[in-house]
Structures are given as structure tokens and as C-alpha cells.
N, C-alpha and C positions, 0 to 999 in steps of 0.2 A: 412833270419834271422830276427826276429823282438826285436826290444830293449822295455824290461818295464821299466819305468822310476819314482819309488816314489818320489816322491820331500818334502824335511824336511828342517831341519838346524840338525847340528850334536851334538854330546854329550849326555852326561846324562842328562845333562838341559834340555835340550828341549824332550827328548823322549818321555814322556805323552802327549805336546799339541796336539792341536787341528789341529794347523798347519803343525805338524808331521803325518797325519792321510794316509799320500802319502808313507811315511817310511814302515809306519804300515802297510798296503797292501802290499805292497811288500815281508814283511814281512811274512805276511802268504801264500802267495803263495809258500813263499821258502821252508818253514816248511811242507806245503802238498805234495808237492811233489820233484822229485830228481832232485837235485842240486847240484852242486860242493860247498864247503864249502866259505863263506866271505873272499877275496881275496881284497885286496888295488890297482887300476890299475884306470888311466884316471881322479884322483882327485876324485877318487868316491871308494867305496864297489861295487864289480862286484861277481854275481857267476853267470854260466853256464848251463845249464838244456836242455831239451827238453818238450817241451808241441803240442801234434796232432802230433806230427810227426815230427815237426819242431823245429831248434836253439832256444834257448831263451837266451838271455842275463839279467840278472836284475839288476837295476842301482843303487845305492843311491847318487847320489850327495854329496859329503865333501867341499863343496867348500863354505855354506851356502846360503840359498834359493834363494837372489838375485842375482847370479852367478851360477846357476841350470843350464843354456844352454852351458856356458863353457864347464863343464864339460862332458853332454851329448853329445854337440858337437863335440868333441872330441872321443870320441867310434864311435860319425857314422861315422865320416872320414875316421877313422882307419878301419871298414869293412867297407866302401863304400857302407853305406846306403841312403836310402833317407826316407824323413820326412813320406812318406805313411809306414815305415818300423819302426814306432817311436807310442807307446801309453805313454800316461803321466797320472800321478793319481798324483792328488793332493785336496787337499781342496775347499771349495765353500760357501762362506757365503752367498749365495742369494738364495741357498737350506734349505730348512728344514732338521734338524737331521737325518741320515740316509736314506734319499734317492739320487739315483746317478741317474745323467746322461752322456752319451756316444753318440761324434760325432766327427766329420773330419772338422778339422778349429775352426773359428772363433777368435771372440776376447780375448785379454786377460783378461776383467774385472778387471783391478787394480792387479790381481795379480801378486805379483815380479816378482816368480819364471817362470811364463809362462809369462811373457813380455823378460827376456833372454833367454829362449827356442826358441821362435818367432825369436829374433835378429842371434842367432847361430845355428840354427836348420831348419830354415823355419818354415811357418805354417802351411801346410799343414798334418799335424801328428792327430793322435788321443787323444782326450783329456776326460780322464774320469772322471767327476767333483764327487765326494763325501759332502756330505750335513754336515756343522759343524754349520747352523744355524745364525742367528744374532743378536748381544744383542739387536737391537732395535737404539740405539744410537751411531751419529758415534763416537763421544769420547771416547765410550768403546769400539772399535773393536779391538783394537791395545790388550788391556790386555783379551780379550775373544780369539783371536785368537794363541796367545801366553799364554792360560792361559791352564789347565791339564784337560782332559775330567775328569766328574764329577762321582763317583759312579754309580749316575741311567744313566747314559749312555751307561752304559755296556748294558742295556736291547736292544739297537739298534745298538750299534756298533761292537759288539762281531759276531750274527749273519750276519750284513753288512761283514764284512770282513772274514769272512769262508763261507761263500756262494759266495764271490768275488775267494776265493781260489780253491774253490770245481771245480770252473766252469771256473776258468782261461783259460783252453784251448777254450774259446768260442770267446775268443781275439783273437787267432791266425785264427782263422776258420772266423772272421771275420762276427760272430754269436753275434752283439752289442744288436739287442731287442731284442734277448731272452735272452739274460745275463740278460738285465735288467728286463723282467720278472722274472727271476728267482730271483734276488734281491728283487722287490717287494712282491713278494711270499712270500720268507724266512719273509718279516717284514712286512706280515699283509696286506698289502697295494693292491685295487683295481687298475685295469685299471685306472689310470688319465688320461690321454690321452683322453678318450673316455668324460669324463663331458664335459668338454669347447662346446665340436662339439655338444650335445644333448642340450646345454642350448643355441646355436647360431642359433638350429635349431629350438629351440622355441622362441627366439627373434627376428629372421627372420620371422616366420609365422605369416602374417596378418591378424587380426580378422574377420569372418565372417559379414558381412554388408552389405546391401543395397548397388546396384550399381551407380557409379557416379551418372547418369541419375537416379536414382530413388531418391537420395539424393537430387539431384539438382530439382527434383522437390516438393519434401517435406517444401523445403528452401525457393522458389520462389511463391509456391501457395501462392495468397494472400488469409485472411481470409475472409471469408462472412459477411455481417451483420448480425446483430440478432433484432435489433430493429429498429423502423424509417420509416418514410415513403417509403426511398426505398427498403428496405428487405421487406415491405408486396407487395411490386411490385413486386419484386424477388418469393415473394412465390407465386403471382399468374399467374406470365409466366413459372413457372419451377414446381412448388409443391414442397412440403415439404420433402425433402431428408434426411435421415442422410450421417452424414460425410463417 
């Protein structure tokens, strides 16, 4: 059985933010495909499905976001899962707008919700970061990330999360870069991945040059005279050379 886990804060207030964008996926997965209807169970919205073949359970947390692992905690007890049995979707301010990434571990980066997932959950679980951008300044992050995704935002988030839905079964299967190709697809977006490697592979390559040894003696040749008693000495034991 694998648990998906949106991560928000509850109510109608909060339903538009940005911080709710963990809610919102879940959300459309439920919508694409068959699920048992919103049910109240573990301090959370649980409803039941299959996706590849396999259990699915999906989560929303009611417990509000700082207290997200309580409550997921509690589901995996109860079917005695473990954290490799666990993905989480939630928010990501050190992403650009619509695009995700998906891996196994790591840290929490400041975020509430996955610092009590971490503490009741272990860390060992899947974490699939979603891109809400950042204002740039930290004293605006608290009201950008509690604040309502904007209009033109629909042009990246609408396709991010139905392409997240289309392709859910790529979670269970355990199929994370292609999902995430698939994501980049839907929104436009080339291989990144592959720049960083192609610009280290030309700031690694060494310019063509002259060998030490041939360096070292371009450096060290002393110059000849050109005038003086001893340079017509010079030219009449050696002759007249060019360089």
C-alpha cells in the first residue's frame, strides 16, 4: 500500500494559497481517477483508490501544516507502513513556479510540514517538491506563501497538476524521472539537467597552448642584442639570423 500525502492547512481560507498547492494535487488525482468519496479518519480527509495495481490511500492532513506528521503518522501505524511506503507533495520556495522535483530523503528546508513528517514519520519517504517560487525577500515570504496563487498562474499550475494526475500511477511504479519528464513536457521546459553537465564540461576543458616546456622556454629565452659592440660580435660568430 503506498500513502500520498498533500500537505496544506485546512478551510476555506487557506484553499487558494500557495502553501495549499500539496492539498491541490491530491486533489486532482482524486478527481482523475477512482476513489472512494472524502471520509474524516486519522485527523486527516482519507479516501481509498487503486492506482497500477496497487492500494492507494490519499491523505490531507486537518491537523494544520505544522502538525502534518501527526497525523500521517498515524495512518502508517495503523497499516504498518514504513516511510519507503510514504510520498509527500507539498510546496517549495527555492523552485521556480511550476517545476517539481522528486527524491527519497533529504532535508527539510525550513519547511514546517516536512520537519513533523521527518520527527513522526522517519525520513526516509518520498518527497515531491512543487515550485511556488520566491518573492525574492525574506520578509515577504511568510505573506507570498500564505498568499492566493495569482490569475497568470493558472498558465503553469493548472497543467503542473493534471499532468501530476494523468501520470500518478508513475508514483506507485516507482517511475519518478519520467514523471518528472512528463511534467517538464506538459510545461514547455527542456532537459535541465543536462546544461549544468555541458557548461562544466566546458569550464573543465583546458585551452589549447603551448607545452609547459615550450612555455618555459619562450619565458626564459633571454633577448639578444640588437646594437653595441657586442651584438656586431654576435653577428660576426653566428650571422644574421631572424628570430
Amino acid at each position: 500500500m503506498l500513502i500520498i500525502a498533500g500537505l496544506g492547512n485546512p478551510g476555506g481560507k487557506y484553499a487558494g494559497n500557495r502553501h495549499n498547492v500539496g492539498f491541490m494535487a491530491v486533489d486532482a488525482i482524486h478527481r482523475r481517477h477512482s476513489f472512494s468519496p472524502w471520509s474524516k479518519k486519522f485527523r486527516a480527509e482519507i479516501a481509498e483508490g487503486e492506482l497500477a495495481g496497487e492500494k492507494v490511500l490519499l491523505i490531507k492532513p486537518q491537523t494544520f501544516m505544522n502538525l502534518s506528521g501527526e497525523s500521517v503518522g498515524e495512518a502508517m501505524r495503523f497499516y504498518k507502513l514504513q516511510p519507503a511506503d510514504l510520498v509527500a507533495i507539498y510546496d517549495e520556495l527555492d523552485l521556480p513556479p511550476g517545476k517539481a522535483r522528486l527524491k527519497t530523503g533529504g532535508g527539510h528546508g525550513g519547511h514546517n510540514g516536512i520537519k513533523s513528517l521527518d520527527a513522526h514519520c522517519g525520513r526516509e519517504y518520498r518527497r515531491l517538491r512543487l515550485g511556488i517560487g520566491h518573492p525574492g525577500v525574506k520578509e515577504m515570504v511568510q505573506n507570498h506563501v500564505l498568499g492566493d496563487f495569482a490569475k497568470a498562474d493558472k498558465a503553469w499550475l493548472e497543467p503542473l497538476l493534471d499532468t501530476l494526475a494523468d501520470n500518478a500511477d508513475m508514483l506507485v511504479r516507482n517511475e519518478d524521472s519520467q514523471l518528472m519528464n512528463k511534467i517538464a513536457l506538459a510545461l514547455g521546459d527542456k532537459a535541465e539537467e543536462e546544461k549544468p553537465r555541458k557548461e562544466n564540461k566546458n569550464t573543465e576543458k583546458k585551452p589549447a597552448g603551448q607545452s609547459h616546456i615550450h612555455q618555459a622556454r619562450n619565458h626564459n629565452q633571454p633577448k639578444l642584442l640588437t646594437s653595441g659592440p657586442m651584438a656586431d660580435m654576435l653577428k660576426k660568430m653566428f650571422g644574421n639570423k631572424g628570430d
